[in-house]
N, C-alpha and C positions, 0 to 999 in steps of 0.2 A: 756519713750519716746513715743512720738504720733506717732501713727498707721502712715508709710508711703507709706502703699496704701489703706488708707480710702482715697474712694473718694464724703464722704459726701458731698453735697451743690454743686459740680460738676454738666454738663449737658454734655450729650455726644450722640454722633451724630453716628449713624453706619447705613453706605450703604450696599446694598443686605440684609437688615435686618429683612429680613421677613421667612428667611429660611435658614438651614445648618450654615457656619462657622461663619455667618454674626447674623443669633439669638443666636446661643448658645454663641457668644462675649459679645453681648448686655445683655441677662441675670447674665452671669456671672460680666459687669460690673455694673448690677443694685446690685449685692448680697453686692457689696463692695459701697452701698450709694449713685451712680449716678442716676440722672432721665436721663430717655433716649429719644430718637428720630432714630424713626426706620424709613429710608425709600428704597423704592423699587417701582416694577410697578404695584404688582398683590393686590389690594385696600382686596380681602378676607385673601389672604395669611397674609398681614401686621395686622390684624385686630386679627385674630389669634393669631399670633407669641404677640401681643403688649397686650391681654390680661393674656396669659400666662405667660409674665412678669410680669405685676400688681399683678398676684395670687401668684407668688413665693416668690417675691421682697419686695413689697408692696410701689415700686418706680412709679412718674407719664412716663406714656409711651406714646407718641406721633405719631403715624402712618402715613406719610405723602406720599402717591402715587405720584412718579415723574419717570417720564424716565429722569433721566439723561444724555444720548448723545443728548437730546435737551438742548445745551447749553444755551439759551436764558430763560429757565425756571428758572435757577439756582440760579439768585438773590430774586427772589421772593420764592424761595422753604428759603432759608438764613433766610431772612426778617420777614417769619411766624414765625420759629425757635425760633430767638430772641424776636417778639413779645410777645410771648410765655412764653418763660422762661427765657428775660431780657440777656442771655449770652450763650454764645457757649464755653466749657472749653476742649473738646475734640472729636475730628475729628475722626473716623475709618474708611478710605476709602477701604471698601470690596467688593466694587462689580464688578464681573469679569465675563470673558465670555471665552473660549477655543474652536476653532474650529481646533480641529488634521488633519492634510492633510501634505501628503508631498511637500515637496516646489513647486514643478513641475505643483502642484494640486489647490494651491491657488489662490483664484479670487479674483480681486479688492474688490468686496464687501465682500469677506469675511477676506480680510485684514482691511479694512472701520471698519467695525465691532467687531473686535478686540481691536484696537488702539481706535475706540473712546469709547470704554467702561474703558476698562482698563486703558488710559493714558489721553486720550482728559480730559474725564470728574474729573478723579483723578485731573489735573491741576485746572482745572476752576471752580469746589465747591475748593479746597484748596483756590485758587486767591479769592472767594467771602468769605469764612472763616475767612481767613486768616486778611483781610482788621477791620473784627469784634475785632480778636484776637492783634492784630498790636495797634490797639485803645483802648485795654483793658490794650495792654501789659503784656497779659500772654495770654497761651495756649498749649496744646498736639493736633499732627498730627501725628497719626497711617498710614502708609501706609502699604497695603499687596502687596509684593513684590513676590517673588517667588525664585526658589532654579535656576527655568531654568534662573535666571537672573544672573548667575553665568558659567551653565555649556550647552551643547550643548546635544538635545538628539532629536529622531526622531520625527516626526511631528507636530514641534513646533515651525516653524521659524516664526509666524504672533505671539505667545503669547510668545515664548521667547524674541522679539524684544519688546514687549507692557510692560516685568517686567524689563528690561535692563533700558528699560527709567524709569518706574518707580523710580528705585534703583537710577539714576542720577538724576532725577527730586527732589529727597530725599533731596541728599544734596547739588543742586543748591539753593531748597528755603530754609533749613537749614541756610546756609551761610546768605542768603539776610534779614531773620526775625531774626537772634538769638540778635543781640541788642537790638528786642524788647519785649526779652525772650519767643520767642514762637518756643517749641521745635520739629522738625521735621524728624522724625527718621519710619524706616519700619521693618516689620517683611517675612522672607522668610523662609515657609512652603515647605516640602516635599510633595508627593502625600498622600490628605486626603479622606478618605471616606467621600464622599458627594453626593447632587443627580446628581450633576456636573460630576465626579470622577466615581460613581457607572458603568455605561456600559462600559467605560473604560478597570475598575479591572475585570471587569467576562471573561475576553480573558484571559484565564491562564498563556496563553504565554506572554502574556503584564505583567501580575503578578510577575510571576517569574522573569522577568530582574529588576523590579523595587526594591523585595527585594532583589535583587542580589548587588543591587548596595549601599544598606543602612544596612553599620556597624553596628546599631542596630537591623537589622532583622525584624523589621517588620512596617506596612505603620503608620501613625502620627497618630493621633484622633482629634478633635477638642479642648479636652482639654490640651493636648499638648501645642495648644498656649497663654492657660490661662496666665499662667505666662508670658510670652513676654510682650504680650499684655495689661497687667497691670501693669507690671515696667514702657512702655514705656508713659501710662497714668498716672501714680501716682505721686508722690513728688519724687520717689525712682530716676527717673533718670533728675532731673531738671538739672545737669551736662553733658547731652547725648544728642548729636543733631547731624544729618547727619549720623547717623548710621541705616545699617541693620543688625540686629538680624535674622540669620538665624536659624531654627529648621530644620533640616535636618536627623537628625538621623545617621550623619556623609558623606551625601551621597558627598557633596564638600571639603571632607576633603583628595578625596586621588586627 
């Protein structure tokens, strides 16, 4: 039987891709045969991260510097893409942003900030994507979702709200592409160690409720999402659309 998560002849797209959960995806989907396209905003960081793929891989790696909450960039960021590499076969919409306050505590802009990272722009690369994939009539749409897209926890009410949508936004465009087989499904991680994550974890006391609260006892890894993340890009799940795969370590199970 053929390998059904070689992603040989694949081209795959992952944002925040120049560092933490967003490179170490993109490596791991170069190992399984895709050429990749890494973008983010720090032009040394992508450059980095994209030739350390090329040395592991020996897949082509594209580095493309865009801020994404300038939505006006976004077709033209699409457009080189394809120029490029003739086709867009999968999406990993990773780049987030987390600003912890309690509710009481947050500021327009730092709600602004939140939602168009995590949600604004998650829509509107999918919407210019998507338009690629619709016209191809295939495609995989990774979205990273979150666990707080499920449960309530302290000062998170600006990024708990940013993966809630996410998770709908999931299987609103689910629903509206799967006639044109393009599958649209997200992944929702627990707290990972990242540089995002890292001054977070060093509060002991943040630490300790968090393992407190996850059945497996201890916080995720990046590789943790390998597998999620490659089912939902492979042949493996062409039946799976509008779903979130949670990796939680059981934390929404009770």
């Amino acid at each position: 039987m053929k390998n059904l998560f070689d992603l040989s002849g694949k081209v795959a797209v992952i944002t925040g891709g120049s560092k933490g959960i967003g490179k170490d995806i993109a490596g791991m989907l170069a190992e399984h045969g895709a050429d990749i396209v890494l973008i983010a905003r720090s032009e040394q960081e992508l450059e980095q991260a994209a030739e350390e793929i090329r040395a592991t891989s020996g897949r082509k790696v594209l580095p493309i510097s865009s801020d994404l909450t300038d939505v006006s960039s976004i077709p033209h960021v699409v457009d080189r893409i394809v120029e490029e590499f003739g086709q867009i076969n999968i999406l990993v919409n990773n780049a987030g942003v987390n600003i912890p306050k309690p509710a009481l505590e947050v500021t327009e802009q730092d709600w602004d900030t939140v939602m168009d990272l995590n949600l604004k722009s998650v829509f509107f690369l999918s919407q210019a994507v998507g338009r690629h994939m619709i016209e191809r009539r295939s495609g995989k749409i990774i979205n990273m979702s979150s666990q707080m897209a499920f449960v309530g926890y302290y000062k998170r009410s600006a990024y708990s709200s940013s993966k809630g949508g996410v998770t709908q936004l999931t299987k609103a465009l689910a629903i509206e592409w799967s006639s044109y087989q393009v599958n649209v499904n997200a992944v929702a991680p627990t707290f990972i160690e990242t540089p995002m994550t890292r001054p977070m974890l060093e509060d002991e006391q943040f630490k300790k409720d968090v393992l407190s609260r996850i059945p497996l006892g201890r916080l995720a890894k990046t590789k943790d999402l390998f597998g999620a993340v490659l089912y939902l890009a492979s042949g493996a799940s062409d039946m799976v659309t509008g779903q979130t795969l949670v990796v939680d370590g059981g934390w929404t199970v009770w």
